[in-house]
Structures are given as C-alpha cells and as structure tokens.
C-alpha positions as a Markdown table, in Angstrom:
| # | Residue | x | y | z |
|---|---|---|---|---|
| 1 | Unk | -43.0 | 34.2 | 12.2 |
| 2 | Unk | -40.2 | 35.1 | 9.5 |
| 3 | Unk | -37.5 | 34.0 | 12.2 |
| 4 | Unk | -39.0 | 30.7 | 13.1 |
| 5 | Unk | -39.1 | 29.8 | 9.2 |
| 6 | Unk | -35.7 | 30.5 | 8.3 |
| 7 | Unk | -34.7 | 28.4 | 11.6 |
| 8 | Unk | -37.0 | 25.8 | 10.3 |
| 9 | Unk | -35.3 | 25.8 | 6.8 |
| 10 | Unk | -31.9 | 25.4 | 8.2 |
| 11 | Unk | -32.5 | 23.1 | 10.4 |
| 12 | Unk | -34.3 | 21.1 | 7.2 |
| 13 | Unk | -31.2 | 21.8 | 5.4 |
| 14 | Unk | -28.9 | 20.6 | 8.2 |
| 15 | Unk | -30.9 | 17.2 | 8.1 |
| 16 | Unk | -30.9 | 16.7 | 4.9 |
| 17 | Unk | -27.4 | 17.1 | 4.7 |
| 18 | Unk | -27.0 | 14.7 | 7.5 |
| 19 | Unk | -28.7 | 12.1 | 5.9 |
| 20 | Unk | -27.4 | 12.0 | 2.4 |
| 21 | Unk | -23.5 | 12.3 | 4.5 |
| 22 | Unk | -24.7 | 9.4 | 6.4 |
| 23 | Unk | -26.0 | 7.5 | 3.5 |
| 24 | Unk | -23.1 | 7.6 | 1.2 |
| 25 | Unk | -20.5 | 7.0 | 4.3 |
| 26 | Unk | -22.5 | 3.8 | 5.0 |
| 27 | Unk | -22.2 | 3.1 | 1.1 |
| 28 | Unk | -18.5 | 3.5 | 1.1 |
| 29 | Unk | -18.2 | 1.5 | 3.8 |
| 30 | Unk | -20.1 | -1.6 | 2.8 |
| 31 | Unk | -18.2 | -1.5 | -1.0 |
| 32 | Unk | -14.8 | -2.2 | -2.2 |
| 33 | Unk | -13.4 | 0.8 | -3.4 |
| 34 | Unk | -12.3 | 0.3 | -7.3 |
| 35 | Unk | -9.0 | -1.0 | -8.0 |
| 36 | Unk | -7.8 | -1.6 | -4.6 |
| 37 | Unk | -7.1 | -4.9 | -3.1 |
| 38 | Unk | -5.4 | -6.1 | -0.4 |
| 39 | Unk | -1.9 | -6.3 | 0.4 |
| 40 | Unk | -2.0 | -10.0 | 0.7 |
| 41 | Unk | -3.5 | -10.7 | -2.3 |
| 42 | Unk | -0.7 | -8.9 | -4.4 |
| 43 | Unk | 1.9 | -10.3 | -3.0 |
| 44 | Unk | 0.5 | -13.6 | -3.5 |
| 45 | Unk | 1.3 | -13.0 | -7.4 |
| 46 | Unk | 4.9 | -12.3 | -6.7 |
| 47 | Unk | 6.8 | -15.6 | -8.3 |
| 48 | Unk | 7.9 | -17.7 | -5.5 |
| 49 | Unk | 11.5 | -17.6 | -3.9 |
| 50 | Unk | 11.3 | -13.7 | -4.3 |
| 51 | Unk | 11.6 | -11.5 | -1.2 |
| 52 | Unk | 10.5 | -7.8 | -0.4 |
| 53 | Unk | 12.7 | -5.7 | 2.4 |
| 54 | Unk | 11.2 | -3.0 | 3.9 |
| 55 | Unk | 14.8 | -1.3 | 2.7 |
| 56 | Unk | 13.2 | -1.3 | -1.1 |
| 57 | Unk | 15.4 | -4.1 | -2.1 |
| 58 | Unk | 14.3 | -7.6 | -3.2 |
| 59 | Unk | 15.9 | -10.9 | -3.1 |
| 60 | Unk | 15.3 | -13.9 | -4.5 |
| 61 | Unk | 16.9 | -17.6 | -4.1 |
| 62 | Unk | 17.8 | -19.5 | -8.0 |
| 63 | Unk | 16.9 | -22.8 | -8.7 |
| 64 | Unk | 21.3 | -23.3 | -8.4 |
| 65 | Unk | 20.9 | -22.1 | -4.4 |
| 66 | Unk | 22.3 | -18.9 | -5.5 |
| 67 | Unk | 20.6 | -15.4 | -4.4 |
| 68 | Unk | 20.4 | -12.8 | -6.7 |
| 69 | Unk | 19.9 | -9.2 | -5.0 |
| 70 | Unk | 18.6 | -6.5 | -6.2 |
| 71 | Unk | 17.1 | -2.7 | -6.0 |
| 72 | Unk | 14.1 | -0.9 | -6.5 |
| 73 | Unk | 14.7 | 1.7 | -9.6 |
| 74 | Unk | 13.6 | 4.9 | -7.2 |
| 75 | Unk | 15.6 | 4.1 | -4.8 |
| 76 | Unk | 18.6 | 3.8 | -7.2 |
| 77 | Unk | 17.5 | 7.0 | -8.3 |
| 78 | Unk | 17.8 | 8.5 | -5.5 |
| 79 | Unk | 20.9 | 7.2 | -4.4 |
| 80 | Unk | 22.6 | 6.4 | -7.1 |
| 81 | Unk | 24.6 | 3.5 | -8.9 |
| 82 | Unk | 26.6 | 1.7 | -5.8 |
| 83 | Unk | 29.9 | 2.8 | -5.2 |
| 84 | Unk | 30.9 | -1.2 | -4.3 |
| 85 | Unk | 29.4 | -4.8 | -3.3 |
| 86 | Unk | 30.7 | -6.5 | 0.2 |
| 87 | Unk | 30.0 | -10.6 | -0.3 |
| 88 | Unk | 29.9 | -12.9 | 2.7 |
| 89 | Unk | 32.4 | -15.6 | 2.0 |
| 90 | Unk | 30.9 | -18.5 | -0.4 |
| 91 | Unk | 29.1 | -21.4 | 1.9 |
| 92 | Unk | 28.1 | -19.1 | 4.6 |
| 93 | Unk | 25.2 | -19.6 | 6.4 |
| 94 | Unk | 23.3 | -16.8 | 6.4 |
| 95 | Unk | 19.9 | -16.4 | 8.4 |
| 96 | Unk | 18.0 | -13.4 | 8.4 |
C-alpha cells in the first residue's frame, strides 16, 4: 500500500510539473518578450542613405553624392587604426 502511494505522489508531482511547464511555455509563446523587437523595425530608424555590411562597416551616400565610409568602434578595437585607405579613381561607377 505504502509503494502504490509514493508512485501515486510522483506521478502527481510529475503532472503537475507538466502542466505548470506547459502553461508558462504557451505563455511565452503567445507574448512579446520585453525589449525586443524585430530586426526590421530597428533598422527602419536608421536615417536614410545609411548602409549596414555584414563586415561591421557602414556607409552612407551625402546630399553632395559623396560616400562617407566608416567602422564599427569594436571592430576598430580589435583591429586597430588602418594602416592606409585605397580610393577608386573619382567618377567611377561603382555597383555593389
């Protein structure tokens, strides 16, 4: 009798446990998780002209036409200040 009612409590124990998992992982599911949001919608507040390389470096087009270039400060930390700059000659097209 003893055996069958400490089987009984942990199979009571094991559904509980089920339940409450399965509660809160249907909970999490249905609600946004605090301060997160999508990808799309932060890059939607980036000023327009400015563009993100998957290299960490950003570039963005001047109201003259020109293109500033520029880094992201941990990778220039990690790397370093560059050593030198290589320019395309001026009026080249350039496509990416």
């Amino acid at each position: 009798m003893v055996v069958l009612m400490v089987i009984l409590t942990i199979v009571l124990g094991i559904s509980v446990d089920y339940v409450i998992q399965r509660r809160k992982q249907i909970g999490l599911a249905s609600s946004p998780a605090l301060g997160v949001s999508p990808i799309s919608s932060t890059l939607s507040l980036l000023p327009k002209g400015i563009f993100l390389q998957p290299s960490m470096t950003w570039t963005k087009i001047l109201d003259d036409g020109e293109i500033a270039v520029g880094i992201h400060p941990i990778l220039m930390g990690v790397v370093g200040e560059p050593d030198a700059i290589e320019l395309h000659e001026p009026g080249l097209q350039i496509a990416k």
